[in-house]
NUKEFI-280410 format. One line per field, with one value per residue (C-alpha): x, y, z; residue in three letters; residue number from 1. Coordinates in steps of 0.05 Angstrom, whole numbers, plus 5000, padded with zeros to 4 digits. Layout:
<rs>
x <- [X; ...]
y <- [Y; ...]
z <- [Z; ...]
rest <- [ALA; ...]
nr <- [NUM; ...]
</rs>
This chain:
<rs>
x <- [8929; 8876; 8866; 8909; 8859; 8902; 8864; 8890; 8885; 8937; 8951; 8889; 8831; 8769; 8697; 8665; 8600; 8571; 8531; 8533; 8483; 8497; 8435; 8424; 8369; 8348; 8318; 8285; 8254; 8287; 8311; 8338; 8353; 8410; 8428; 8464; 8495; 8519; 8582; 8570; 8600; 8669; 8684; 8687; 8659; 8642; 8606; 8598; 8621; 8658; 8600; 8547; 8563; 8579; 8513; 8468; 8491; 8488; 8419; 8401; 8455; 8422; 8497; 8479; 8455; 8509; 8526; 8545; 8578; 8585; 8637; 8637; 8678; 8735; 8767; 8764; 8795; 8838; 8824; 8748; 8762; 8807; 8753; 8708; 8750; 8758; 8682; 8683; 8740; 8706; 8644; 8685; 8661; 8593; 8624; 8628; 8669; 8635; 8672; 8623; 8648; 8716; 8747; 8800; 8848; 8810; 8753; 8813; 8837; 8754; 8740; 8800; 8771; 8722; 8729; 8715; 8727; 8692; 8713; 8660; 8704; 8711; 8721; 8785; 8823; 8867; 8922; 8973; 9010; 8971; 8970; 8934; 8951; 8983; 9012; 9063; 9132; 9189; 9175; 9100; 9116; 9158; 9120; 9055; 9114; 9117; 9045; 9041; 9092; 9058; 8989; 9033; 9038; 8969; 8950; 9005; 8981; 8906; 8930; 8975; 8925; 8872; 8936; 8990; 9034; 9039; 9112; 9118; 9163; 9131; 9060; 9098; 9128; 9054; 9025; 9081; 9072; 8997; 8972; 8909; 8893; 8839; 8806; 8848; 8904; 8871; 8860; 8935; 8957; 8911; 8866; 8817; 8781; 8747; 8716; 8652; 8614; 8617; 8579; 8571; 8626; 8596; 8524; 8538; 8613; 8582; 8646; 8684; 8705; 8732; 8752; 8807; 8840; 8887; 8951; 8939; 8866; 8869; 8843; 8797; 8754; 8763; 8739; 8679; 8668; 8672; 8622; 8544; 8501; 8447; 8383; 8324; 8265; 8228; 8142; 8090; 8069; 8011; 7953; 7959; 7920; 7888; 7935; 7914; 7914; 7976; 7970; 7963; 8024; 8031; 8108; 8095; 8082; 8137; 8197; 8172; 8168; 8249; 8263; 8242; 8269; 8331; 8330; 8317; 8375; 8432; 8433; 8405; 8464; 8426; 8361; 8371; 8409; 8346; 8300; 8331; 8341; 8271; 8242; 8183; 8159; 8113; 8125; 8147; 8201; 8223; 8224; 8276; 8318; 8321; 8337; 8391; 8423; 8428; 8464; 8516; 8519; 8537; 8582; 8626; 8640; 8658; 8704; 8726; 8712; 8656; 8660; 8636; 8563; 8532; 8565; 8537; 8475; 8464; 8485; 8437; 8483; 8461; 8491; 8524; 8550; 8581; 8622; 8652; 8681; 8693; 8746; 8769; 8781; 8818; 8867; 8880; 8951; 8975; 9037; 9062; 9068; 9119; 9097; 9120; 9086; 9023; 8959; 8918; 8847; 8843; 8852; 8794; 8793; 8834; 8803; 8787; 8830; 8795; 8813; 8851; 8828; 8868; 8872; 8896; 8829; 8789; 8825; 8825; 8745; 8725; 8771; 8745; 8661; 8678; 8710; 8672; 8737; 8752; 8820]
y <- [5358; 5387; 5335; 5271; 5207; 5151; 5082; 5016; 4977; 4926; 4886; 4910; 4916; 4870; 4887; 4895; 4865; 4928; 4891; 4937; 4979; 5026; 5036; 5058; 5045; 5067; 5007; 5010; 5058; 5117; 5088; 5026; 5053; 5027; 5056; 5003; 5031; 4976; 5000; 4943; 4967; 5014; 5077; 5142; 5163; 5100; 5076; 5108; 5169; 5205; 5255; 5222; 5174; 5233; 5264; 5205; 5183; 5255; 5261; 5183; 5204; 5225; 5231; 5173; 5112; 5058; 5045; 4987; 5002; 4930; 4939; 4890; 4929; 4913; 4981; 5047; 5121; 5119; 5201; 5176; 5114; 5162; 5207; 5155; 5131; 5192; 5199; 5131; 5147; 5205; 5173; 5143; 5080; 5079; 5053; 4990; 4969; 4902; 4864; 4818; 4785; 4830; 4905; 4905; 4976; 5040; 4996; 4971; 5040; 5061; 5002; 5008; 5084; 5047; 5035; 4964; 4919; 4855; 4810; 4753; 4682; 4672; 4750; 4783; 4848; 4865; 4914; 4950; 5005; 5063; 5064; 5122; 5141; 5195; 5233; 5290; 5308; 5286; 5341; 5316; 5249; 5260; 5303; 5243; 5196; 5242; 5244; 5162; 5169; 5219; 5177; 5110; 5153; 5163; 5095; 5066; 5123; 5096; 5026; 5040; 5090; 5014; 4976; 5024; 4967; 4943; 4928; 4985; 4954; 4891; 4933; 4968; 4894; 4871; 4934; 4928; 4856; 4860; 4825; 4789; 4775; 4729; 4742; 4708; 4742; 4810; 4804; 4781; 4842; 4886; 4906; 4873; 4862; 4807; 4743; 4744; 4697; 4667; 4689; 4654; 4698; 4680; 4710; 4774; 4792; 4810; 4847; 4792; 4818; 4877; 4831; 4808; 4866; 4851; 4822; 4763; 4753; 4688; 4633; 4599; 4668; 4669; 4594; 4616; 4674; 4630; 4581; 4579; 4615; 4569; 4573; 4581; 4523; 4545; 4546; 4518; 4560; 4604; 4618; 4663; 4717; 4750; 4801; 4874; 4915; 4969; 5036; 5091; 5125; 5196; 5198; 5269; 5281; 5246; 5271; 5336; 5313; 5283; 5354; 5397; 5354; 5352; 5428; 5428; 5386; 5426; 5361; 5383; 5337; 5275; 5282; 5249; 5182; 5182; 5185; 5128; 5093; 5092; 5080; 5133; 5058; 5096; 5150; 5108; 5082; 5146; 5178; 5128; 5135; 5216; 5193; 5148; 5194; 5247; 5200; 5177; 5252; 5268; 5208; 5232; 5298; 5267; 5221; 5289; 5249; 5290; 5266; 5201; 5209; 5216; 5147; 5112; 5133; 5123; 5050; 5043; 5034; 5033; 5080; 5020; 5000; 5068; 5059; 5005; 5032; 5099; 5061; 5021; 5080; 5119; 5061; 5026; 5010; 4995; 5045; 5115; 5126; 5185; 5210; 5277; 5275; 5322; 5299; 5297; 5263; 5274; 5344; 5399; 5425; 5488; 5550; 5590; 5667; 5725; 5764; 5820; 5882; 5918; 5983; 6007; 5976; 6010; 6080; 6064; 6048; 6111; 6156; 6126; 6133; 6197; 6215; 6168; 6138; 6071; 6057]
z <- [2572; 2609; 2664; 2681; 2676; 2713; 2700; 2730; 2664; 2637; 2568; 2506; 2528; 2515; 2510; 2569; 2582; 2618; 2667; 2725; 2773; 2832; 2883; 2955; 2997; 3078; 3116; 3190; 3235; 3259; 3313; 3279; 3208; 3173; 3095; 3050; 2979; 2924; 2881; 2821; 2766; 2733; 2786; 2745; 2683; 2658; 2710; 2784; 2794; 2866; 2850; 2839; 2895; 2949; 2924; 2935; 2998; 3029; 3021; 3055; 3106; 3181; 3212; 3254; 3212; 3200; 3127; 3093; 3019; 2981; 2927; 2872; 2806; 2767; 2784; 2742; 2748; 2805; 2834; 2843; 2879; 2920; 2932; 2956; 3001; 3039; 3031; 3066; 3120; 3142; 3162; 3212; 3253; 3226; 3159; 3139; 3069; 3038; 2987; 2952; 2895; 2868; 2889; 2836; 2832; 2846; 2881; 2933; 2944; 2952; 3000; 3039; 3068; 3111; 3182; 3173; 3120; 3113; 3049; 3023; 3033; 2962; 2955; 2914; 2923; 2870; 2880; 2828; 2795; 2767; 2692; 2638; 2559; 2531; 2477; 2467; 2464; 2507; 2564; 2565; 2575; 2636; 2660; 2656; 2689; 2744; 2753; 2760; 2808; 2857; 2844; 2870; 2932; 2938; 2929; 2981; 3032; 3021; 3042; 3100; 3123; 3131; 3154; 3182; 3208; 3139; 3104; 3055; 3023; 3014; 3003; 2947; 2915; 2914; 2886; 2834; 2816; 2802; 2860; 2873; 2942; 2961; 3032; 3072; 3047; 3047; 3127; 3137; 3115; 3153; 3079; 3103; 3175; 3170; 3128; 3115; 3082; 3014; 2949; 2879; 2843; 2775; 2803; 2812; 2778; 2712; 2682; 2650; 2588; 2620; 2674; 2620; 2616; 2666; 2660; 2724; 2719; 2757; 2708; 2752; 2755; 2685; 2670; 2716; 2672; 2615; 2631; 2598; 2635; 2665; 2629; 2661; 2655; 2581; 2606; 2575; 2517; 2523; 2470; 2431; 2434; 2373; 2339; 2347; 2291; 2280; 2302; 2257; 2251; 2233; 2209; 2192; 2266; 2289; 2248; 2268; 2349; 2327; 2295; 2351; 2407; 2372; 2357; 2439; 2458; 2420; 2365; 2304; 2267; 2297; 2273; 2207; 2235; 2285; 2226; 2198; 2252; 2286; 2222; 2245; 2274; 2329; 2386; 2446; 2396; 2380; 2457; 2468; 2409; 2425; 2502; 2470; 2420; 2480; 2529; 2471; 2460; 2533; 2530; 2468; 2504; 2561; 2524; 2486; 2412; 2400; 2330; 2330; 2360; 2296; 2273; 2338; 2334; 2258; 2284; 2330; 2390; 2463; 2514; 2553; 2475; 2458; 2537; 2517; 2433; 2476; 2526; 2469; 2430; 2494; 2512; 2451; 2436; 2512; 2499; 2486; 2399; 2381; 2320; 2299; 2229; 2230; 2244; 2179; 2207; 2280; 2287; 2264; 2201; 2200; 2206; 2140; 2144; 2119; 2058; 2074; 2049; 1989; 1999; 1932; 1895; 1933; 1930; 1847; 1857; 1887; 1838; 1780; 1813; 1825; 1753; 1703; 1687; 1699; 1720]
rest <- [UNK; UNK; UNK; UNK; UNK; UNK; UNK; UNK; UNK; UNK; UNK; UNK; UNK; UNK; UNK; UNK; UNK; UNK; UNK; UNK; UNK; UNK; UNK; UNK; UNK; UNK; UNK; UNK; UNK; UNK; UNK; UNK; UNK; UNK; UNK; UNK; UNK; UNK; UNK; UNK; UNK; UNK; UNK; UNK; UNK; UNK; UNK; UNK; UNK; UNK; UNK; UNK; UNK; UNK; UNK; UNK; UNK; UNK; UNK; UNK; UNK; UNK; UNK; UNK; UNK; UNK; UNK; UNK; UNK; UNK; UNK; UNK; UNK; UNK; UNK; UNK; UNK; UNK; UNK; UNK; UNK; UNK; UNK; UNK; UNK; UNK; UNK; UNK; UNK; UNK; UNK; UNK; UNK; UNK; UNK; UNK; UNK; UNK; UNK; UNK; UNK; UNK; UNK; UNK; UNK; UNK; UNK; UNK; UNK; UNK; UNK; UNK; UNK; UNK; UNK; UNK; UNK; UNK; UNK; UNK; UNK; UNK; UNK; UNK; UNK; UNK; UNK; UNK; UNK; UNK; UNK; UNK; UNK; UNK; UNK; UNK; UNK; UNK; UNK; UNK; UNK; UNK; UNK; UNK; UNK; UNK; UNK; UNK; UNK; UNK; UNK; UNK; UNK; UNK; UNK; UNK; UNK; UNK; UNK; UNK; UNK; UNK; UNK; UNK; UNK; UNK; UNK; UNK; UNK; UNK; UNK; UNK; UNK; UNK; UNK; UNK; UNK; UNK; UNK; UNK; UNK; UNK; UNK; UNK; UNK; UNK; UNK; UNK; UNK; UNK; UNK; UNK; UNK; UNK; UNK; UNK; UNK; UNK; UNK; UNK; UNK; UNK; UNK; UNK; UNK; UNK; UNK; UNK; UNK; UNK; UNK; UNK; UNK; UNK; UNK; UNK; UNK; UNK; UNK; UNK; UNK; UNK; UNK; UNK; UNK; UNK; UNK; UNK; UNK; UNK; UNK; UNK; UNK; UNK; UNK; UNK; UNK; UNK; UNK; UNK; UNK; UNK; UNK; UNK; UNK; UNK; UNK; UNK; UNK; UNK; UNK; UNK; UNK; UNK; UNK; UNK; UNK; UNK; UNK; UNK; UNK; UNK; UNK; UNK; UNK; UNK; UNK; UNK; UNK; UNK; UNK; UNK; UNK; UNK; UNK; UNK; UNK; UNK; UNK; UNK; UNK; UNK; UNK; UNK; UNK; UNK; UNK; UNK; UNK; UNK; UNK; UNK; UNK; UNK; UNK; UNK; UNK; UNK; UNK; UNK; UNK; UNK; UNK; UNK; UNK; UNK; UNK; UNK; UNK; UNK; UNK; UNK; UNK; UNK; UNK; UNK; UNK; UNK; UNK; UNK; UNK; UNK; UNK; UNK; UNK; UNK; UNK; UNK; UNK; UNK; UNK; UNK; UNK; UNK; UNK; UNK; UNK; UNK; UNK; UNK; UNK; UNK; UNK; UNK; UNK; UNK; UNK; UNK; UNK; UNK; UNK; UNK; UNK; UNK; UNK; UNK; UNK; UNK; UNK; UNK; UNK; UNK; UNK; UNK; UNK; UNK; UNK; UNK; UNK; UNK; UNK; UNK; UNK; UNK; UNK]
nr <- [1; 2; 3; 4; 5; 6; 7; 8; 9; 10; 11; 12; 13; 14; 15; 16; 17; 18; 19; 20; 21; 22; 23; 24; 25; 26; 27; 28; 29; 30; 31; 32; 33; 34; 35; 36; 37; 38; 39; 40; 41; 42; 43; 44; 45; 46; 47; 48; 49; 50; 51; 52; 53; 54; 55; 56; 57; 58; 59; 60; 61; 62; 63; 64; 65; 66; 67; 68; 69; 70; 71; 72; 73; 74; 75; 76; 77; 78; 79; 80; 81; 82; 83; 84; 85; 86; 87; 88; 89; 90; 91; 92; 93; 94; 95; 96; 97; 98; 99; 100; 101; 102; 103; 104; 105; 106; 107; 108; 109; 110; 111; 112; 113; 114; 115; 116; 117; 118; 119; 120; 121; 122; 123; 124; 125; 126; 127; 128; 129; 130; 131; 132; 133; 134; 135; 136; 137; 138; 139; 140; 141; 142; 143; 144; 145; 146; 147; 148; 149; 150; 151; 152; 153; 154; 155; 156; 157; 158; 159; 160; 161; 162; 163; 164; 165; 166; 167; 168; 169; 170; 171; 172; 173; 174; 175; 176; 177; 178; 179; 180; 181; 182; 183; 184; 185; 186; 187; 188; 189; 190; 191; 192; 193; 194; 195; 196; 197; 198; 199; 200; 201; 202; 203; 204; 205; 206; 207; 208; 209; 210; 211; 212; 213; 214; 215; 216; 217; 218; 219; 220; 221; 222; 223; 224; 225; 226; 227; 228; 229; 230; 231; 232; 233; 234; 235; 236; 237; 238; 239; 240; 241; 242; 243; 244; 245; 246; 247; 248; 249; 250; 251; 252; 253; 254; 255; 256; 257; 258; 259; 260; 261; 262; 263; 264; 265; 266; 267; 268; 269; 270; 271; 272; 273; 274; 275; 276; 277; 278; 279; 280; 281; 282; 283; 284; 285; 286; 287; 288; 289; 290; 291; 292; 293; 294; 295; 296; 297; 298; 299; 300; 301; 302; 303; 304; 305; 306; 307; 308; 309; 310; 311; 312; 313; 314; 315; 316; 317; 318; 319; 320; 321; 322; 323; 324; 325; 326; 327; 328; 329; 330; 331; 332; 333; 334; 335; 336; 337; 338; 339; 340; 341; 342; 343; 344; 345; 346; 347; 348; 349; 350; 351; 352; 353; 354; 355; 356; 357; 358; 359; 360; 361; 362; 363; 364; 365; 366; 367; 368; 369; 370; 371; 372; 373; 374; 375]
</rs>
């Protein structure tokens, strides 16, 4: 294994309803400016990334601004949220850590790196045990086990660093047991500084599905999750207006702008399942489905399943669709499998050997070129 991804996940996983955006913005004069940054959404790959975050605030940061960072995600890869957090911590008193709506796993360990913590009345913070997939042999395995044990480290030092008079023991009981804490709770034990106040949970959680992979989800945020969205009043109908005629469309022109694009991009093997799926319909439709297949392309890398881009874009898949069948596809099974049968359909075709050369053939060849008698 090239790199350890440690999730906080529990029980199989359910689809996520990918609702989630990340944003910072600068308000004020100089003299009164004040930068606020919104984590809504997965930390890590799927979602917000310690990079990407780090990046973007950097270059809103003066070094004297105060910042607020609002946290409202289910959790993701736990080295990011740790990485945050010390992007946070070292900010120092100028940061302050907002809990919204939910900072489930890696978001607690991200929130808990700023200086001040303020947690929305009807607010959760959900602590717990590190968990990731693997496969391998016997010596692998324990070797993974070893790595969840260090990153249970990591995560208890994050906490106690926000509340060093903590119990440890009793910090490590709750982390073990899955623990949700609701605000109250979270400023007992010195997570949290302070109650702010309340926010509709069902406004602005968007992540559900995903929401239910956890093991304690507490069922009245489910049954909130669960409810009918309100629907907004229907207006009056306006006229119609007369229907403008189709544009031309030159299909000729645009599987050629697919080709070349494609050709560009390093994705030659999508330009057929574009084809099809566009329908050569006109250019803007087209522009998007090239933007689209190149995101789900960047995504399968990431994912390392190269070999399922093609399918998703042939089905016509969004980028916030393929996240979702990629995590599926990563943690499904909730286990370790020992199998120690060879892989027949997962692993690359193996590679074709050259023909050695014979050497007696060819000696026989020449002497018989060079005599006019065949041998």
């Amino acid at each position: 294994m090239n790199r350890l991804r440690i999730f906080n996940k529990a029980a199989d996983p359910a689809p996520p309803q990918n609702k989630h955006w990340y944003s910072l913005k600068a308000s004020g004069e100089a003299e009164a400016r004040s930068i606020e940054v919104y984590v809504y959404g997965e930390i890590g790959t799927w979602g917000i990334t310690a990079n990407q975050f780090v990046r973007d605030l950097a270059a809103l940061d003066d070094g004297v601004s105060p910042i607020v960072v609002a946290f409202n995600s289910i959790g993701g890869d736990l080295f990011d949220g740790l990485a945050i957090h010390n992007a946070l911590s070292r900010l120092g008193e100028r940061c302050t850590g907002r809990v919204d709506a939910l900072a489930a796993s890696a978001a607690s360990v991200a929130v808990c790196g700023a200086h001040k913590v303020v947690i929305a009345s009807n607010a959760m913070l959900m602590i717990h045990n590190p968990w990731t997939y693997a496969a391998g042999d016997a010596e692998n395995l324990r070797k993974v086990a070893t790595a969840l044990d260090q990153a249970m480290e990591a995560i208890i030092a994050a906490y106690k660093a926000k509340a060093p008079n903590i119990d440890e023991v009793e910090l490590r009981r709750l982390v073990n047991a899955e623990t949700w804490l609701t605000a109250s709770e979270a400023v007992a034990l010195g997570l949290a500084d302070e109650v702010g106040e309340g926010v509709k949970v069902k406004a602005c959680l968007g992540q559900g599905g995903a929401l239910q992979r956890y093991q304690h989800a507490p069922q009245a945020l489910l049954a909130q999750l669960d409810e009918p969205p309100e629907q907004p009043p229907v207006p009056e109908p306006e006229p119609k207006p007369e229907p403008e005629k189709p544009p031309i469309v030159d299909s000729a022109a645009l599987a050629l702008l697919i080709t070349q694009s494609c050709n560009t991009a390093g994705i030659s093997s999508l330009i057929e399942p574009i084809i099809n799926s566009t329908k050569l319909a006109d250019e803007a439709t087209v522009n998007a489905a090239i933007s689209n297949a190149k995101a789900v392309r960047d995504l399968c890398v990431a994912a390392r399943l190269p070999e399922f881009t093609q399918q998703f874009v042939a089905s016509g898949l969004t980028a916030e669709a393929v996240r979702g069948r990629l995590f599926d596809k990563l943690v499904s099974g909730g286990g370790f499998e020992i199998d120690n049968s060879l892989p027949i359909n997962d692993d690359p075709a193996p590679k074709t050997q050259a023909k050695q050369p014979d050497t007696n053939a060819i000696y026989a060849a020449r002497r018989a070129a060079q005599t006019g008698v065949k041998a």
